[in-house]
Backbone bond lengths (Angstrom), bond angles and torsions (degrees), N, CA, C in turn:
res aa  C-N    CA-C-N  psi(-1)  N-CA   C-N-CA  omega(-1)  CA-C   N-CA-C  phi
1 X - - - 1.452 - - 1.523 108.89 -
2 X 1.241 134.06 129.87 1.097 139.11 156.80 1.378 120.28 -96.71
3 X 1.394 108.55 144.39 1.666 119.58 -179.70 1.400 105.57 -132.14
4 X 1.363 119.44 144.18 1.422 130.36 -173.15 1.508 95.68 -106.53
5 X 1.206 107.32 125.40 1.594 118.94 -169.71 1.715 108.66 -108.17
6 X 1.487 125.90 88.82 1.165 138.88 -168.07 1.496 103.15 -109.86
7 X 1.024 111.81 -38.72 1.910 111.46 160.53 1.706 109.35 -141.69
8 X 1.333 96.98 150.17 1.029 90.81 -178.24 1.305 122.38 -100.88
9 X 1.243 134.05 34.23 1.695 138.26 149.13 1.378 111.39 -83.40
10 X 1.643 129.33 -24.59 1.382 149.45 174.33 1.145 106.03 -77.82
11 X 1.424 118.85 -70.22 2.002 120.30 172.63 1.355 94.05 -46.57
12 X 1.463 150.34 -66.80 1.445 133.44 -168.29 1.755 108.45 -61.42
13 X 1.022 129.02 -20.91 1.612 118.71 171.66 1.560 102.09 -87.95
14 X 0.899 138.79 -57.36 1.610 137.32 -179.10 1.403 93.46 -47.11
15 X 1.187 118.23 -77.12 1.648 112.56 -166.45 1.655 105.23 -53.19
16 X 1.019 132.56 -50.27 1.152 130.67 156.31 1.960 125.25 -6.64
17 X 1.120 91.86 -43.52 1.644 123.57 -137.87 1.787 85.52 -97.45
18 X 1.492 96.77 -55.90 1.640 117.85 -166.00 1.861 95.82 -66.31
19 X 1.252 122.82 -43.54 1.238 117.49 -179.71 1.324 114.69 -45.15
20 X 1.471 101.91 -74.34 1.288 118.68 -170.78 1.551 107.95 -45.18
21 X 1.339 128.41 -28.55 1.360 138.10 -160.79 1.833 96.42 -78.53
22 X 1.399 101.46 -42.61 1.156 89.55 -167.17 1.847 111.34 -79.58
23 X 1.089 101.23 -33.15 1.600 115.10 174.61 0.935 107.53 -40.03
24 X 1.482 125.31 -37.40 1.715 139.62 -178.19 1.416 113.15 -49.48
25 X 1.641 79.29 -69.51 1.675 103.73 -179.94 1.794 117.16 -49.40
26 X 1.003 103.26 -64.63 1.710 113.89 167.27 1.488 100.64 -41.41
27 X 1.358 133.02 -71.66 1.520 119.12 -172.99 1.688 101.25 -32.22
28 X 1.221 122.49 -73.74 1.558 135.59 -159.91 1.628 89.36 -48.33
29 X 1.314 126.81 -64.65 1.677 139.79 -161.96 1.730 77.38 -31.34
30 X 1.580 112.82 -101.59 1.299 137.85 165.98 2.045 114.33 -1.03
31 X 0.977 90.58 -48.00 1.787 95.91 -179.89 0.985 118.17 -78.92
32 X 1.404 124.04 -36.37 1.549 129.76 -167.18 1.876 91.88 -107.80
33 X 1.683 124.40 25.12 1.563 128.77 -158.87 1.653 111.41 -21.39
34 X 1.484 73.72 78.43 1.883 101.24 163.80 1.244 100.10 -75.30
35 X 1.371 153.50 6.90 1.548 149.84 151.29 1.532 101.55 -79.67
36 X 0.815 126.48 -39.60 1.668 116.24 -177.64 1.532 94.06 -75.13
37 X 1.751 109.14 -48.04 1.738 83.48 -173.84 1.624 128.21 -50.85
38 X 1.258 107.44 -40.79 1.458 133.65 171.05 1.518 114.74 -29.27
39 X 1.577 86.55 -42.46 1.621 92.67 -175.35 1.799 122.69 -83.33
40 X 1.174 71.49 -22.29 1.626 92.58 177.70 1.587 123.12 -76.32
41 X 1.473 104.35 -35.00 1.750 109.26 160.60 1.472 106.28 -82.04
42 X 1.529 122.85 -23.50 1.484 108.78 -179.20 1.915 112.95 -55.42
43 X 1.725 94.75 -48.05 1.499 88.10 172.08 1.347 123.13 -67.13
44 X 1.544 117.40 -48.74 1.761 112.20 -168.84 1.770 95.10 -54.18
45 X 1.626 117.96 -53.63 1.546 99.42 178.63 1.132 129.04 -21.94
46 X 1.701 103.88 -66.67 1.663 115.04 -164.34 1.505 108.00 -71.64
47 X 1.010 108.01 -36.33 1.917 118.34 156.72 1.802 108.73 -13.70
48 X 1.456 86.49 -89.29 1.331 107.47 -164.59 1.674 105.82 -91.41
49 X 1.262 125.91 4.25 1.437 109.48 162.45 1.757 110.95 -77.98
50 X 1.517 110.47 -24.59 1.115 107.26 -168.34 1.553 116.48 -90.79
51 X 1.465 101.86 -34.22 1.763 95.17 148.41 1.505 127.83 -54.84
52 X 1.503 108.91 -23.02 1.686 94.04 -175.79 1.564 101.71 -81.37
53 X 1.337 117.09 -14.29 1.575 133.52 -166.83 1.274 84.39 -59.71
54 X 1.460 129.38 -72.45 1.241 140.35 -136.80 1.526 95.74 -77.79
55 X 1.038 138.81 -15.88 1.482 152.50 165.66 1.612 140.70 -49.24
56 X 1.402 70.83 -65.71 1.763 88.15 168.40 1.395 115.89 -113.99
57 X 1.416 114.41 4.53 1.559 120.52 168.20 1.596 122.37 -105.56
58 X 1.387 108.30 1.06 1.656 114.55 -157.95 1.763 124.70 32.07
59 X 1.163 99.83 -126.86 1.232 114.85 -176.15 1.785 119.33 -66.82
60 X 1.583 90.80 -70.29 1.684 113.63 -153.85 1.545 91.77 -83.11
61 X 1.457 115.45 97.82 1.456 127.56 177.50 1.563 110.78 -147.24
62 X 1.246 109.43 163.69 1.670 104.28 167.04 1.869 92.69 -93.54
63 X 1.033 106.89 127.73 1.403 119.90 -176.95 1.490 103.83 -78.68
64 X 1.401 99.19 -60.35 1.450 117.75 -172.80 1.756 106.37 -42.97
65 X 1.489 111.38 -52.29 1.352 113.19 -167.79 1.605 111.59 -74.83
66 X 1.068 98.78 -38.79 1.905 101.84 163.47 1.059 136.56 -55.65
67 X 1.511 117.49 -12.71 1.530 119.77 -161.79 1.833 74.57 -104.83
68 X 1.487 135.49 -59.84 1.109 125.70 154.41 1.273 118.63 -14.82
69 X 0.968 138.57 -70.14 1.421 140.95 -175.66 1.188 103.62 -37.42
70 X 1.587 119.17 -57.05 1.155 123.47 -155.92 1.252 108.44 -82.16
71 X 1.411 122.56 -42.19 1.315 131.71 -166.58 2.253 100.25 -57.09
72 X 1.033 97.96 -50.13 1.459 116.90 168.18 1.786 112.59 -41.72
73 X 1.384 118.96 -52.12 1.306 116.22 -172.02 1.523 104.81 -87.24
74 X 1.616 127.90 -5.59 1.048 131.63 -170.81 1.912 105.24 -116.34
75 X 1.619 95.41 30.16 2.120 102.51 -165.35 1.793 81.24 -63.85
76 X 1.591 96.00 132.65 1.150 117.50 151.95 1.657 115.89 -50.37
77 X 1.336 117.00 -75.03 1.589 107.95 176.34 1.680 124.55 -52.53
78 X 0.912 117.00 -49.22 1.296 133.46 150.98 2.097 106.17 -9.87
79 X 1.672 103.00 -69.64 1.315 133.07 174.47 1.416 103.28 -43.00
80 X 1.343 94.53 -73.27 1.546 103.37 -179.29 1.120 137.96 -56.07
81 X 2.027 119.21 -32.35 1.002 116.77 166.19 1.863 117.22 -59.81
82 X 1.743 96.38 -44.51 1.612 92.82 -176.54 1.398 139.51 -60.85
83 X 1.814 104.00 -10.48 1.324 92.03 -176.96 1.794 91.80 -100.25
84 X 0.932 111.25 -36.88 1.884 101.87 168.36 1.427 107.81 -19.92
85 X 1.227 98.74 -78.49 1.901 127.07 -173.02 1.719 93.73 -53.78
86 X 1.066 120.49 -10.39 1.712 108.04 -179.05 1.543 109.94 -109.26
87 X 1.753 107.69 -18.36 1.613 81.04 -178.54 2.058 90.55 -110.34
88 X 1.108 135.03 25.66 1.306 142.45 161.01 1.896 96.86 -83.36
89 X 1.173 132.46 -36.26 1.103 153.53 -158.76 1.511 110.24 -78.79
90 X 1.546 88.58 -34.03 2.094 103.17 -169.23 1.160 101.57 -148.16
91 X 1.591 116.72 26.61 1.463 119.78 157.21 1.662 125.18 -130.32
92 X 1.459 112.14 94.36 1.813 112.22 171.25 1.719 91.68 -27.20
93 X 1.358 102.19 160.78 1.687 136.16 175.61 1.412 92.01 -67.46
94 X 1.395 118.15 -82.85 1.660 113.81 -172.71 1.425 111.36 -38.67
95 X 1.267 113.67 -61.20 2.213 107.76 -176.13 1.156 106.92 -65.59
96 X 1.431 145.45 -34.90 1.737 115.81 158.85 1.765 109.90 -36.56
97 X 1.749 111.84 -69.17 1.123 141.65 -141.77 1.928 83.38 -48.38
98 X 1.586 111.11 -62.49 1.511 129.26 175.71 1.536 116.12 -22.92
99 X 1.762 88.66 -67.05 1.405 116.35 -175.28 1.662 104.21 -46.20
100 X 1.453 117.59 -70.70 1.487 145.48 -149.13 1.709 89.15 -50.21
101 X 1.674 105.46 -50.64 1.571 105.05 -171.78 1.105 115.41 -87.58
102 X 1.027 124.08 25.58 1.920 126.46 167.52 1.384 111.76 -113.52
103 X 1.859 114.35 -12.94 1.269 101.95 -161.37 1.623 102.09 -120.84
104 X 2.121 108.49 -11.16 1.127 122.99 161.06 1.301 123.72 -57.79
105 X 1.537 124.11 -10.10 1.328 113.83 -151.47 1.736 96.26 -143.33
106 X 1.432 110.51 -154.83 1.015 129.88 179.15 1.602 115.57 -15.38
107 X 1.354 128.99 -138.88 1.146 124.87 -154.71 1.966 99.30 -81.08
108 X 1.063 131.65 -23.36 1.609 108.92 133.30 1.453 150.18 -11.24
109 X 1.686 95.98 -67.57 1.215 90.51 167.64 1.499 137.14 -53.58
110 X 1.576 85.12 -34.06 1.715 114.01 -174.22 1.064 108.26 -65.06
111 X 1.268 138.65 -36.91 1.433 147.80 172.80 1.560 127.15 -61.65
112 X 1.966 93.05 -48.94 1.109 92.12 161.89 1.591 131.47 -63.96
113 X 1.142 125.90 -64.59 1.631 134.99 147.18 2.071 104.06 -2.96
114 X 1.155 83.20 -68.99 1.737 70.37 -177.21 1.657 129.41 -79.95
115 X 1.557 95.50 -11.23 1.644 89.77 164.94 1.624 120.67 -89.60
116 X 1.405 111.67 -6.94 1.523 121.30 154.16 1.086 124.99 -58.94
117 X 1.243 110.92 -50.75 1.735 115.58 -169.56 1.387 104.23 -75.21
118 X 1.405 120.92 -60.77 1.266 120.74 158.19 1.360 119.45 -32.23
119 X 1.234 149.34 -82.16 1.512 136.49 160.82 1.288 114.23 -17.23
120 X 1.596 128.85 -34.60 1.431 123.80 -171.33 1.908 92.94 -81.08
121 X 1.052 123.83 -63.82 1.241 151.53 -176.62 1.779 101.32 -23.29
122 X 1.321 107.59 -65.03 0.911 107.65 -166.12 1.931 112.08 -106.61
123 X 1.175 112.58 31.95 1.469 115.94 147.10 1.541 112.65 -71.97
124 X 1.430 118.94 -35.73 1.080 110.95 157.48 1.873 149.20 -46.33
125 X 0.975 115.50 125.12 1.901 117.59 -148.42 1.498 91.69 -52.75
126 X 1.967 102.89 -51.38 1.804 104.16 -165.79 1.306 97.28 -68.19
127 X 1.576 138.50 -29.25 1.696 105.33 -165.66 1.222 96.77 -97.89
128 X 1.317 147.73 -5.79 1.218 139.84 -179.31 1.808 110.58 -75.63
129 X 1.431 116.03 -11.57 1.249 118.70 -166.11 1.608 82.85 -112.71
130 X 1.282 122.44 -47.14 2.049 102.34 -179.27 1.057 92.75 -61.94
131 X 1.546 138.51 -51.50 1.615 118.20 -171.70 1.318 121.61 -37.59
132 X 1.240 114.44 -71.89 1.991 131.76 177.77 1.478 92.23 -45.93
133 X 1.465 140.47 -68.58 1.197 143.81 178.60 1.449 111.96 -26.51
134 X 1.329 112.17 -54.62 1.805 124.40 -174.02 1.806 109.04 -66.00
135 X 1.398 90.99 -46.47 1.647 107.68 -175.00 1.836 109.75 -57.32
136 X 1.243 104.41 -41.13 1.288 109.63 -177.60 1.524 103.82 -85.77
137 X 1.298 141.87 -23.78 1.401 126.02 166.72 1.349 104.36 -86.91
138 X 1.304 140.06 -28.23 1.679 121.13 154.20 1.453 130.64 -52.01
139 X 1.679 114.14 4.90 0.912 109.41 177.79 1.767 129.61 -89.20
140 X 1.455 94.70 -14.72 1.553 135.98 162.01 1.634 115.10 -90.76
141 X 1.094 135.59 -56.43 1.132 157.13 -154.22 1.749 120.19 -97.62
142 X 1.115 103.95 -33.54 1.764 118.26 -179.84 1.447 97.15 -149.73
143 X 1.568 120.93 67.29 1.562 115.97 -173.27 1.421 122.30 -73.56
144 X 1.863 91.87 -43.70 1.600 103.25 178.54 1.893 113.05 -33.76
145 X 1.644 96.99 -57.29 1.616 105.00 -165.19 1.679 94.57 -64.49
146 X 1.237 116.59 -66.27 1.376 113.17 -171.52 1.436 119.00 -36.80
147 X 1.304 128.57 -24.82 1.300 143.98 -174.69 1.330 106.49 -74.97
148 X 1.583 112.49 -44.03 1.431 128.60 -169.01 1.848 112.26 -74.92
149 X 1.049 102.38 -20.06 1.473 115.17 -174.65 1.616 97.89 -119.77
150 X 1.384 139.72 -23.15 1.290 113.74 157.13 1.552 121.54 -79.35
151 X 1.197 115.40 7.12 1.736 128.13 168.60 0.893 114.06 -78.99
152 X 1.335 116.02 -43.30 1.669 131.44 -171.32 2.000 104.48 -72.46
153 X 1.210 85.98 -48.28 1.612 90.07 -170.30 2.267 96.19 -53.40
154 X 1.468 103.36 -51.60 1.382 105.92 -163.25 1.805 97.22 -63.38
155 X 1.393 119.21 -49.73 1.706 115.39 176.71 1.166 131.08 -25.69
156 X 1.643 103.17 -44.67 1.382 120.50 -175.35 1.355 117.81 -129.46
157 X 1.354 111.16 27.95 1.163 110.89 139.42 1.728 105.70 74.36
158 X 1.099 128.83 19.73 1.418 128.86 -177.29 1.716 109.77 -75.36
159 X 1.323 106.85 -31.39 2.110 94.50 179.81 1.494 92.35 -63.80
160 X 1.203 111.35 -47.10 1.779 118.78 -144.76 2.016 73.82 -74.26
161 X 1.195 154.40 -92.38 1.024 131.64 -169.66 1.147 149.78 -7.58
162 X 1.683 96.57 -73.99 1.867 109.03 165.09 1.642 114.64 -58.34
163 X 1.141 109.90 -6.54 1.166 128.58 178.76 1.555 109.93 -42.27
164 X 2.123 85.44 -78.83 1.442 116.13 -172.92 1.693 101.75 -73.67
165 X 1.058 130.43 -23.67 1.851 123.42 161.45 1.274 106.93 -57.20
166 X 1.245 131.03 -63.52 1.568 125.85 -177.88 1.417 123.23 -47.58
167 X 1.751 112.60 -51.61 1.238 96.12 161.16 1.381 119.97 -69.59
168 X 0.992 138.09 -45.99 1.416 130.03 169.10 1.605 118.28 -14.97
169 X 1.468 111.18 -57.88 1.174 108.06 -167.28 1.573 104.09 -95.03
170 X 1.480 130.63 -19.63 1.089 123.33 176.09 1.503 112.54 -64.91
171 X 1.452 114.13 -40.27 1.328 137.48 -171.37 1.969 99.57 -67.41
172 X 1.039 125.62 -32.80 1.796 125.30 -175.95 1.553 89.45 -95.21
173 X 1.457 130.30 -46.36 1.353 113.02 -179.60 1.561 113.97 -41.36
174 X 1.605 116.77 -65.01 0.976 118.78 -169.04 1.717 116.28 -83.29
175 X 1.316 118.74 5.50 1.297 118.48 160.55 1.596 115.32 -75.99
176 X 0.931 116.04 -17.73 1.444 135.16 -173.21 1.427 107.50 -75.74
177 X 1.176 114.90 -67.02 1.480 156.20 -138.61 1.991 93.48 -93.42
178 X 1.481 118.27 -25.89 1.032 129.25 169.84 1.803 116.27 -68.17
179 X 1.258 95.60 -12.82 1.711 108.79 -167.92 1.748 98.60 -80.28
180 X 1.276 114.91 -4.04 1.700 117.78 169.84 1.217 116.96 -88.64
181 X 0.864 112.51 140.97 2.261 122.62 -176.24 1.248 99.23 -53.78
182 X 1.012 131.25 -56.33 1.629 146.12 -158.84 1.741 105.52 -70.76
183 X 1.346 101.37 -37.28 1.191 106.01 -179.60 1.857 136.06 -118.13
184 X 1.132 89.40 63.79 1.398 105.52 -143.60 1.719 100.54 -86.60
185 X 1.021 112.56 93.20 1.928 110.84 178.96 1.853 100.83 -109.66
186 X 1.482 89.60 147.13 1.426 102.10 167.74 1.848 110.39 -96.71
187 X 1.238 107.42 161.33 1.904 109.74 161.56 1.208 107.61 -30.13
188 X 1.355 141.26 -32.61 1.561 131.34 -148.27 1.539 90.18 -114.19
189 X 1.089 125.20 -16.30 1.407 120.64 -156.68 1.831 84.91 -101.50
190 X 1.352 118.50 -58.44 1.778 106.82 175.71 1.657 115.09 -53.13
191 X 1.039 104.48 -28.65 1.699 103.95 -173.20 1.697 106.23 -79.76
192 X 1.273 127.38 -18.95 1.341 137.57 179.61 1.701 81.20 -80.41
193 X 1.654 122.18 -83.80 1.131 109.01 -161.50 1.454 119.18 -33.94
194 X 1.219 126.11 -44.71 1.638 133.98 -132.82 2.332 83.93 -91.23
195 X 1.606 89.82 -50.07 1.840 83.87 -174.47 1.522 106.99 -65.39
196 X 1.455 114.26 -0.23 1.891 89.63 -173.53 1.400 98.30 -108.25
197 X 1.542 132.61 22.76 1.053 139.14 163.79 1.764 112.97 -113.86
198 X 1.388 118.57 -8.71 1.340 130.51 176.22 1.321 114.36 -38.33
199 X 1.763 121.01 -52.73 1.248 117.15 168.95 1.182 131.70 -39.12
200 X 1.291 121.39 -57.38 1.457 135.87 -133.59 1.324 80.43 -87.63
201 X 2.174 112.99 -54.82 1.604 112.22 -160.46 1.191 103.47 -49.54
202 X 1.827 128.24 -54.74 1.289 119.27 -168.86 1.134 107.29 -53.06
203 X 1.457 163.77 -57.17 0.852 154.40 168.92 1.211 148.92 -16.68
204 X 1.936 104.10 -40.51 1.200 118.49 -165.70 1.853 76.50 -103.54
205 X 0.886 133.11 -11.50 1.623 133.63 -160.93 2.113 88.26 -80.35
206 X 1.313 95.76 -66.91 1.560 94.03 166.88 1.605 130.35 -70.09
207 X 0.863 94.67 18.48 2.279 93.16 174.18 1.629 67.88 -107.80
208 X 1.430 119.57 -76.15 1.536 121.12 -156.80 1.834 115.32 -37.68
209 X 1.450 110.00 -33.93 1.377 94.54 166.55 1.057 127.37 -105.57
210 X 1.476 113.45 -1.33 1.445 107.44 164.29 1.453 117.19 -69.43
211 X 1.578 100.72 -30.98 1.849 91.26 -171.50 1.385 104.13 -85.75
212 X 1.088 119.97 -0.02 1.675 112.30 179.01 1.720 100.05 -85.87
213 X 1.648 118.11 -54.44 1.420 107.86 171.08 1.166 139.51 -26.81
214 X 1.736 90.94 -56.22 1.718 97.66 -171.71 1.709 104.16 -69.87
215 X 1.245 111.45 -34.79 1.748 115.09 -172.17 1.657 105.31 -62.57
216 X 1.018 115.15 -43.69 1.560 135.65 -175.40 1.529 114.84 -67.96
217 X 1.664 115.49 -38.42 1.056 106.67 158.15 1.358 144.28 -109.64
218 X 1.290 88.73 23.50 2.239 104.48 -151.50 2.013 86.49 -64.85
219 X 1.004 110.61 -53.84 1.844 102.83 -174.59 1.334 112.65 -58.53
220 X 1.537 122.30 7.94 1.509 109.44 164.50 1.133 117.17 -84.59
221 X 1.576 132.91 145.25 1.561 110.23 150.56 1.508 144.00 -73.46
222 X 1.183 143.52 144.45 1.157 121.08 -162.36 1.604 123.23 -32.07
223 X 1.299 113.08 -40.86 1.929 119.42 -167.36 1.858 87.77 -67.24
224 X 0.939 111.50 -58.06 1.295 112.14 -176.46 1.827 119.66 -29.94
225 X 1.724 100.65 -54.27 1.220 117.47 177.00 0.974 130.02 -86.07
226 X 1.065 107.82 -8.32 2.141 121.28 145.85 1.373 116.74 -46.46
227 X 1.428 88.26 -54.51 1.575 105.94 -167.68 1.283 121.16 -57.68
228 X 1.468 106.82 -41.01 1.408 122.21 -158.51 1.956 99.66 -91.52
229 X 1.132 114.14 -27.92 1.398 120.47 166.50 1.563 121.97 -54.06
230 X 1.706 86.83 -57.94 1.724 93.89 170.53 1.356 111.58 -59.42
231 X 0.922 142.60 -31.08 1.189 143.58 -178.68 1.709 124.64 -66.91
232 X 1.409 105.12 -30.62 1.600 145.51 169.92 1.493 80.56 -67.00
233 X 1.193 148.38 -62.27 1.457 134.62 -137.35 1.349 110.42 -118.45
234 X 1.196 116.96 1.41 1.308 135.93 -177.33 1.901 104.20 -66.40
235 X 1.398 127.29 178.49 1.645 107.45 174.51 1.501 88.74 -101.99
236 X 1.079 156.89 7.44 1.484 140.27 175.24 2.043 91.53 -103.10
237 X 1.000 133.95 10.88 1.342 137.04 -178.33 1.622 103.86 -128.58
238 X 0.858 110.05 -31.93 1.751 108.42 166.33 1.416 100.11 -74.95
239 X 1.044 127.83 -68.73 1.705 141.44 -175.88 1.742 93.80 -32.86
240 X 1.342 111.39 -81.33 1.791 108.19 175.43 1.636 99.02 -36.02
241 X 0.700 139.18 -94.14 1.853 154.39 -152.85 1.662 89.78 -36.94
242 X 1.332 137.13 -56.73 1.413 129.58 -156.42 1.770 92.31 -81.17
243 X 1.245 103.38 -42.66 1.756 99.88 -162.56 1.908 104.24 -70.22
244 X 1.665 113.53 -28.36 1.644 113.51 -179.69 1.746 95.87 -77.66
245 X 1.000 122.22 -39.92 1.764 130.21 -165.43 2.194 88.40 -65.93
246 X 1.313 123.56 -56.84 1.085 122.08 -166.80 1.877 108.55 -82.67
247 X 1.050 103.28 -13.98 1.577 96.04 159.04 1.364 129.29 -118.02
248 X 1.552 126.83 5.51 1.259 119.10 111.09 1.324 139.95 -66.46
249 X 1.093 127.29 -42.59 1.555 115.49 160.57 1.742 110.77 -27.87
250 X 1.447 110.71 -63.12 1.539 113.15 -173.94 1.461 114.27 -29.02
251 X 1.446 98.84 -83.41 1.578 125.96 139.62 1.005 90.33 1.29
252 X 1.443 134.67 -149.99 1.404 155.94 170.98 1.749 105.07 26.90
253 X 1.363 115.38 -62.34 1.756 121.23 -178.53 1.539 100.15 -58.67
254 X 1.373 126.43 -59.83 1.400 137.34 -172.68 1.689 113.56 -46.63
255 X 1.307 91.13 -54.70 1.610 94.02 -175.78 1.777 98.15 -65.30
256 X 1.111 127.78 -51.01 1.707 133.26 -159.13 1.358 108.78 -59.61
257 X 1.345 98.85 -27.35 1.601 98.05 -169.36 1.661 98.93 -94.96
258 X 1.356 130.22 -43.78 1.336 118.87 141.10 1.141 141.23 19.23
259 X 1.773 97.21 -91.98 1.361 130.09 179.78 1.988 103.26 -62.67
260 X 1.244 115.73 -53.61 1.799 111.99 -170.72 1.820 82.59 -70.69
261 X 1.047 148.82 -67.12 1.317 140.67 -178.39 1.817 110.51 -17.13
262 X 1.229 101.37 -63.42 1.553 112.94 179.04 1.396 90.90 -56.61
263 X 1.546 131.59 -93.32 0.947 124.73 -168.38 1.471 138.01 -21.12
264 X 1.625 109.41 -56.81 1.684 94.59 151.66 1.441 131.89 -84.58
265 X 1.305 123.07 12.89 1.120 115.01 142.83 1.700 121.16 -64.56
266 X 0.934 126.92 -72.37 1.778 137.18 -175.03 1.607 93.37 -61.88
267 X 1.468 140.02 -12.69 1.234 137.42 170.62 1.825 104.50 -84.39
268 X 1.569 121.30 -31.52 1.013 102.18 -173.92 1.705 107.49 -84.03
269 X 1.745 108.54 -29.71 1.125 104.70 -177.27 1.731 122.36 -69.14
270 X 1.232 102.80 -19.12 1.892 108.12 170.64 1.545 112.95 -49.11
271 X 1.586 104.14 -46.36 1.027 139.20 -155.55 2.022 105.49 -70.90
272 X 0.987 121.03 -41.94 1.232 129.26 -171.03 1.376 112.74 -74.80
């Protein structure tokens, strides 16, 4: 937070003001443990930056210095400071303050806790495939719930979201990644690539959140998962959902463009 200090009985109420704001924010960071999430894209990042390394770099690379590279564009603190600094950024003082105490406590907390673990859970290849697997036989088998969480997904708009993040970041990867001779695409040429894969992504975008839902919420009981929906649809639950969706998205573009940056860098230097 910055404060412009023109007197100082005013700089002591603003700063004043800015503390407390952030204290807010940190409760919510902490409640909804956006540090574990953090940690959790730090690995899938470094995961899969270093497979894409191995991709478009083949063989003859400094390995060693790349995984550096990567490990660097994927800094945990780094992570952590930005999404702090992103929902202080796209969060009034009161809707943290709101937020922080719905998600500190009672069946909040509980929610939160299990949509963590679940996110941890299913970075994994095998539980991410029993998840989608489970989700799609609850769709026959446990319809009511499945119904209840494919409503939710369409209400608020989450395919049509992750949607616009994916291209986002697919779209800066390969804007980047265009900066190689060999690989030379224009705007029209990524937007052809990115729409003739639109199908499939939406697709895998909805198995992926359906099987995380149902896994994430199967230990609620139904009243519970009423609750916690309405709450999803509520305007202090839309407000969270657009402001976490738009500072991961950021996230997500920042790092991608990054990562193809590195890449033709250590691609041009192989190369020479």
């Amino acid at each position: 937070m910055r404060v412009l200090k023109h007197f100082l009985l005013c700089w002591f109420c603003l700063a004043s003001m800015a503390f407390g704001q952030s204290v807010a924010h940190k409760e919510l960071y902490d409640a909804l443990h956006l540090e574990e999430i953090a940690d959790i894209l730090r690995r899938e990042g470094i995961e899969d930056g270093l497979k894409t390394g191995e991709v478009y770099l083949g063989q003859s690379y400094d390995v060693t210095s790349f995984e550096k590279a990567v490990q660097s564009i994927y800094s945990g603190d780094a992570m952590e400071a930005f999404l702090l600094d992103g929902l202080v950024d796209a969060l009034p003082d009161q809707t943290a303050k709101d937020l922080s105490g719905f998600f500190a406590q009672g069946l909040g907390a509980e929610v939160a806790l299990l949509e963590t673990s679940a996110r941890s859970a299913i970075s994994y290849e095998e539980v991410e495939v029993s998840a989608i697997s489970a989700a799609k036989e609850a769709e026959k088998g446990d319809r009511e719930r499945y119904l209840m969480l494919r409503e939710n997904l369409t209400e608020l708009e989450l395919v049509e979201m992750n949607m616009t993040g994916a291209f986002s970041a697919q779209y800066a990867f390969l804007s980047e990644l265009a900066e190689l001779e060999e690989m030379r695409l224009t705007h029209d040429d990524i937007l052809a690539l990115l729409l003739e894969s639109e199908g499939e992504m939406r697709q895998e975008i909805l198995d992926w959140l359906m099987g995380f839902s149902y896994m994430a919420y199967k230990p609620l009981n139904d009243d519970d998962l009423t609750t916690y929906l309405g709450f999803l649809r509520s305007s202090d639950g839309k407000v969270l959902n657009a402001a976490l969706f738009d500072i991961f998205n950021e996230l997500s573009v920042q790092t991608s463009s990054a990562l193809a940056r590195a890449i033709v860098s250590f691609r041009k230097a192989r190369d020479l």
